[in-house]
C-alpha positions in Angstrom: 35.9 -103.5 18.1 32.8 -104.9 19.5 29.0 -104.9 18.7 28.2 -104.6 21.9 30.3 -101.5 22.1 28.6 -99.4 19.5 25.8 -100.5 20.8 26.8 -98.4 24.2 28.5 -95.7 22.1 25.7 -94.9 20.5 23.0 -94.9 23.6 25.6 -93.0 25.5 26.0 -90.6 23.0 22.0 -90.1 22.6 21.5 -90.0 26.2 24.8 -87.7 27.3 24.8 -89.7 30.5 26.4 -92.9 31.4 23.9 -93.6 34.3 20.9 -92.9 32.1 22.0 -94.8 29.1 23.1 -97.9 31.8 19.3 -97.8 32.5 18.1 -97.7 28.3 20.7 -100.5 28.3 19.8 -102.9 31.5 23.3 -103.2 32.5 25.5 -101.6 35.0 26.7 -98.4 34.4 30.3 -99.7 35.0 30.0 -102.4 32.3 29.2 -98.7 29.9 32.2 -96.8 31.0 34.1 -100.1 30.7 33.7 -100.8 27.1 33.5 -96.7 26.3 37.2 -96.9 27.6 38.4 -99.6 25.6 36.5 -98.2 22.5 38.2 -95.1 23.2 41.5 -97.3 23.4 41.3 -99.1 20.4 40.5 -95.9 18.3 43.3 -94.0 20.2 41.2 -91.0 20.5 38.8 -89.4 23.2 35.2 -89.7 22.1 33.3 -87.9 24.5 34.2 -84.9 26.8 33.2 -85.4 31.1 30.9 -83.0 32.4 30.7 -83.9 36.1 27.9 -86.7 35.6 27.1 -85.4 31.7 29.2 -86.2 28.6 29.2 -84.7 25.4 30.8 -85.9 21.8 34.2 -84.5 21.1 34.3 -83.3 17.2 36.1 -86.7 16.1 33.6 -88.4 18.5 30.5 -86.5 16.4 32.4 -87.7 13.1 32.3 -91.4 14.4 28.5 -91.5 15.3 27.3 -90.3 12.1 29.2 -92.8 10.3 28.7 -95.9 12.9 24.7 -94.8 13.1 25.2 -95.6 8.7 26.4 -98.9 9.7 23.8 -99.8 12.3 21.4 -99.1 9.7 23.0 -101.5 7.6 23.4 -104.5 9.6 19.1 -103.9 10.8 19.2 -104.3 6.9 21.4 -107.5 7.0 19.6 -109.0 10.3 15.9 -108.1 8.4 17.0 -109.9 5.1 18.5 -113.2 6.6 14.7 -113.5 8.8 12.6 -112.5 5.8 14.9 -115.4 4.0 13.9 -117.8 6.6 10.5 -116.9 6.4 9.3 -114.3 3.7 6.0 -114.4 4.8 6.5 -112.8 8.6 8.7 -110.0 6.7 7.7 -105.9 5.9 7.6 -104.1 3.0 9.4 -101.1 2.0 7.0 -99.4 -1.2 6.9 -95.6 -2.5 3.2 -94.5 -4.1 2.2 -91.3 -5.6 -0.8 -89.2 -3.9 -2.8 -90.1 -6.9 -2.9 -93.8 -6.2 -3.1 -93.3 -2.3 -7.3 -93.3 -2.5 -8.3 -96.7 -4.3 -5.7 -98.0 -6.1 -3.2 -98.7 -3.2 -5.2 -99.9 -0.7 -7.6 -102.5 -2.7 -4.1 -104.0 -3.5 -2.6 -104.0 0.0 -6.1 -105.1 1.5 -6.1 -108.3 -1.1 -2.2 -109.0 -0.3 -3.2 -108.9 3.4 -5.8 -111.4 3.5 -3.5 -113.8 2.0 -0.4 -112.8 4.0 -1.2 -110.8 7.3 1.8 -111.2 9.2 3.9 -108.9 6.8 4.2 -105.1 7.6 4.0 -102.3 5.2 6.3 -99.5 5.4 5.1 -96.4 3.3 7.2 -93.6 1.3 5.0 -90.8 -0.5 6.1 -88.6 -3.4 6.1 -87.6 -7.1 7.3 -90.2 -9.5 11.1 -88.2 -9.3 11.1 -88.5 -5.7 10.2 -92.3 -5.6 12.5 -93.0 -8.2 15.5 -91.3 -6.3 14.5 -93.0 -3.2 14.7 -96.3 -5.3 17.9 -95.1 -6.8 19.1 -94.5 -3.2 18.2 -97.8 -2.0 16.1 -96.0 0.7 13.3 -98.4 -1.0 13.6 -101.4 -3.5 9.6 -101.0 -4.9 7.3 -98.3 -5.8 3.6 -97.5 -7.4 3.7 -95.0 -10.1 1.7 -93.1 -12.3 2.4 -92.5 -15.4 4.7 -95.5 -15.6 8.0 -94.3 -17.1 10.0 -96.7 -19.7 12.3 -99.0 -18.7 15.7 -97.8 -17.9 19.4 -99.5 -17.0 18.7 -98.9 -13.6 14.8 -99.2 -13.3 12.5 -101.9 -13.9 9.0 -100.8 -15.1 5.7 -103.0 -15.3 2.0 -101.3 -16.3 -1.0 -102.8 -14.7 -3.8 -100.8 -16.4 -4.7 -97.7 -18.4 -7.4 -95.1 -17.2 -9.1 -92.3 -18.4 -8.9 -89.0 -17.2 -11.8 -87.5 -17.0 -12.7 -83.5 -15.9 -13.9 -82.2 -12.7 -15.7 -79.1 -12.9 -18.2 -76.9 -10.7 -22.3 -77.7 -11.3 -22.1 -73.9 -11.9 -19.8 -74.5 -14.8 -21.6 -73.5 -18.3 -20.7 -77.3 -19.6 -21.5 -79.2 -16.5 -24.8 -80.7 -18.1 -22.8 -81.9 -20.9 -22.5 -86.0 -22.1 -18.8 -85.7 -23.0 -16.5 -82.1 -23.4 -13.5 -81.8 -25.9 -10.2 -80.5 -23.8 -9.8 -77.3 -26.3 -13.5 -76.3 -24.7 -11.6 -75.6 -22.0 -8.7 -73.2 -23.2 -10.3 -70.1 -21.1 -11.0 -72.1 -17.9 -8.5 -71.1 -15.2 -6.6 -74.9 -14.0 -5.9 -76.4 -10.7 -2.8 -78.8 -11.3 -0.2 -80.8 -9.3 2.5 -79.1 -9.0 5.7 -78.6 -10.6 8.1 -82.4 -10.7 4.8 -84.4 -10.5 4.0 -86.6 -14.0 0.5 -85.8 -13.4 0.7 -82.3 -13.9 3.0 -82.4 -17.1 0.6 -85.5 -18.7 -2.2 -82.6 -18.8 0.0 -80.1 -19.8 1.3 -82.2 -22.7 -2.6 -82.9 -23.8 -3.6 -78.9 -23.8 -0.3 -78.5 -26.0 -1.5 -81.1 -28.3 -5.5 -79.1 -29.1 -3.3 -75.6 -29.0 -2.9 -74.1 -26.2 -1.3 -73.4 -23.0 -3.6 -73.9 -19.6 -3.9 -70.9 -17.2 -2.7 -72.5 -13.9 -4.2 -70.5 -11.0 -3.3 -72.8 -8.5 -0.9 -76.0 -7.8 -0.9 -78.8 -4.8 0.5 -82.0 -4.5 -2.8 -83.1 -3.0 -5.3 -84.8 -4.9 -8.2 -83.4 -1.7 -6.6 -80.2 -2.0 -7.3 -80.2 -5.6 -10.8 -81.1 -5.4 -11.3 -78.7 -2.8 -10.4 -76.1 -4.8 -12.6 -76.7 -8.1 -15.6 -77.7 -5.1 -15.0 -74.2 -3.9 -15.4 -72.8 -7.7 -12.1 -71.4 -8.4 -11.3 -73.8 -11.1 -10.9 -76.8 -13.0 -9.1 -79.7 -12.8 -8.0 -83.3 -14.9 -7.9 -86.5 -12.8 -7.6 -90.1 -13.2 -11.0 -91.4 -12.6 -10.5 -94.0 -9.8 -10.0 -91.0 -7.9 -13.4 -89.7 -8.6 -14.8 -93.0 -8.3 -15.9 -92.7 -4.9 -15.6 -89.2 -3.8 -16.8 -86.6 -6.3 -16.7 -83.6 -4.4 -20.2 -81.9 -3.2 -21.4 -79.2 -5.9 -19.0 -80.5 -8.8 -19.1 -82.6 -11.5 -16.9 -85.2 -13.3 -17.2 -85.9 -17.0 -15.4 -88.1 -19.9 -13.5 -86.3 -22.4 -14.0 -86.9 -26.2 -11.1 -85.4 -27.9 -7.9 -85.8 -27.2 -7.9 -89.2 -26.0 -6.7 -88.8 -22.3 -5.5 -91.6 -20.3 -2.8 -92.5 -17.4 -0.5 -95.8 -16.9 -0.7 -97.2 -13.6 2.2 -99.8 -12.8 5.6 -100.1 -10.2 9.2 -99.7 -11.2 11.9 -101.2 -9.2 15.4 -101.5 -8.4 17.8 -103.4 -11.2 20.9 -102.9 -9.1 19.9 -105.3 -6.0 17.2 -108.4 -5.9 14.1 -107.7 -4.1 14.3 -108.8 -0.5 12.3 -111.8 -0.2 8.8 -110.2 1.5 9.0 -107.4 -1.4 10.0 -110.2 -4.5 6.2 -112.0 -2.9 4.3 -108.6 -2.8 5.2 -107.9 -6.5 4.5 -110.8 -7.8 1.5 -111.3 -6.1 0.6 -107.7 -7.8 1.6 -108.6 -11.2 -1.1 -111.5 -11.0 -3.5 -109.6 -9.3 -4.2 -107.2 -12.2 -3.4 -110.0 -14.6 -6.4 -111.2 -13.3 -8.2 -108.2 -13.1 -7.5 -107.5 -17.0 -8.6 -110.8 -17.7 -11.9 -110.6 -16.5 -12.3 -107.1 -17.8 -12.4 -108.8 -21.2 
């Protein structure tokens, strides 16, 4: 079994035409029937029904793309890894983030990594902290941002870059909105707009109203931080964010202010893969992160 072969098994398969996948291929559409036949010889069964001109997969034919597609994938993989070896720094990047880093955070990174390296690509995956982590643990990615950074596991790696505040975001309506500071039990009566259910964020202000006594009313839920600030700018709630996210863009006709009691804060860091090494482009990226905000810490002091 050839390559080249799957190569055509595939194409013909997508196109359900041997002339038209001949033309995707730039090679005579003999040369595709040719080694379709001898696939279908080696494998001793008929891969694709003839329809006058048209072809379509037989069942076993359906079975054998799915699972050759898997393999193509891999060997991309394999192909990718041996030229970011060669040359790390002409490679792309596979990284997860949450939607609360996707504002500031994230691209001040990638824009600092770029200057230094701007031949390597970025390839983005977006989720809650579960999602990324099952990506990772699916080897769909190798790297990701999160926030809060969970421990360290037997299968994840996790690093924290910083701590910050959260602070709260409330209409200029609101009766404390010309306050200095508000306590979070202030707040008990307030109606909430939260992540939604499986994001970290969501439970790390749910864990902090537990902790002053008592259990938020959640009127509405988004796994958008704009949706979120929509919703308090339109007045039908309040909400608890991280403040790099309010850094730049407080909404029009709201308000964001520290909070005294409890003590509020997210981590910020990456977690990655323990089961494989970091392909070459990715191992540069992180370490050039870990510095970064080594740096950045160290000035902040």
């Amino acid at each position: 079994m050839e390559l080249r072969q799957i190569k055509y098994f595939i194409e013909v398969a997508k196109q359900e035409h041997m002339t038209e996948a001949s033309i995707q291929l730039h090679v005579a559409q003999s040369a595709v029937s040719r080694q379709i036949s001898k696939l279908e010889d080696e494998l001793g069964v008929e891969l694709f029904m003839r329809e006058g001109r048209n072809v379509k997969l037989t069942e076993v034919g359906k079975v054998f793309l799915e699972r050759v597609e898997i393999a193509m994938v891999e060997l991309e993989k394999a192909v990718s890894a041996v030229e970011e070896y060669l040359n790390p720094e002409k490679g792309s990047i596979r990284i997860g983030f949450p939607n609360s880093l996707a504002t500031r955070t994230l691209p001040m990174v990638i824009s600092a990594f770029r200057e230094q390296y701007p031949d390597i690509g970025f390839n983005f995956w977006q989720g809650s902290n579960k999602e990324l982590r099952e990506l990772i643990e699916k080897g769909e990615i190798d790297l990701s941002f999160v926030s809060p950074v969970p421990p360290t596991s037997e299968e994840i790696h996790s690093h924290i870059f910083f701590n910050e505040n959260m602070r709260v975001l409330i209409p200029e309506q609101h009766a404390l909105a010309k306050r200095e500071y508000i306590k979070l039990r202030e707040l008990k009566d307030d109606a909430f707009v939260l992540f939604r259910s499986g994001f970290d964020m969501r439970n790390l202000v749910m864990d902090a109203c537990y902790q002053v006594g008592f259990s938020p009313n959640v009127a509405f839920e988004s796994e958008e931080i704009y949706t979120i600030k929509g919703l308090v700018e339109a007045g039908l709630g309040i909400s608890l964010l991280p403040e790099t996210t309010l850094t730049d863009h407080t909404p029009p006709g709201t308000v964001s202010i520290p909070i005294s009691e409890p003590n509020i804060f997210r981590t910020v860091g990456a977690i990655k893969t323990k089961e494989r090494e970091l392909p070459p482009s990715e191992k540069l990226f992180y370490e050039f992160i870990i510095e970064y905000y080594d740096r950045l810490n160290r000035f902040s002091f």
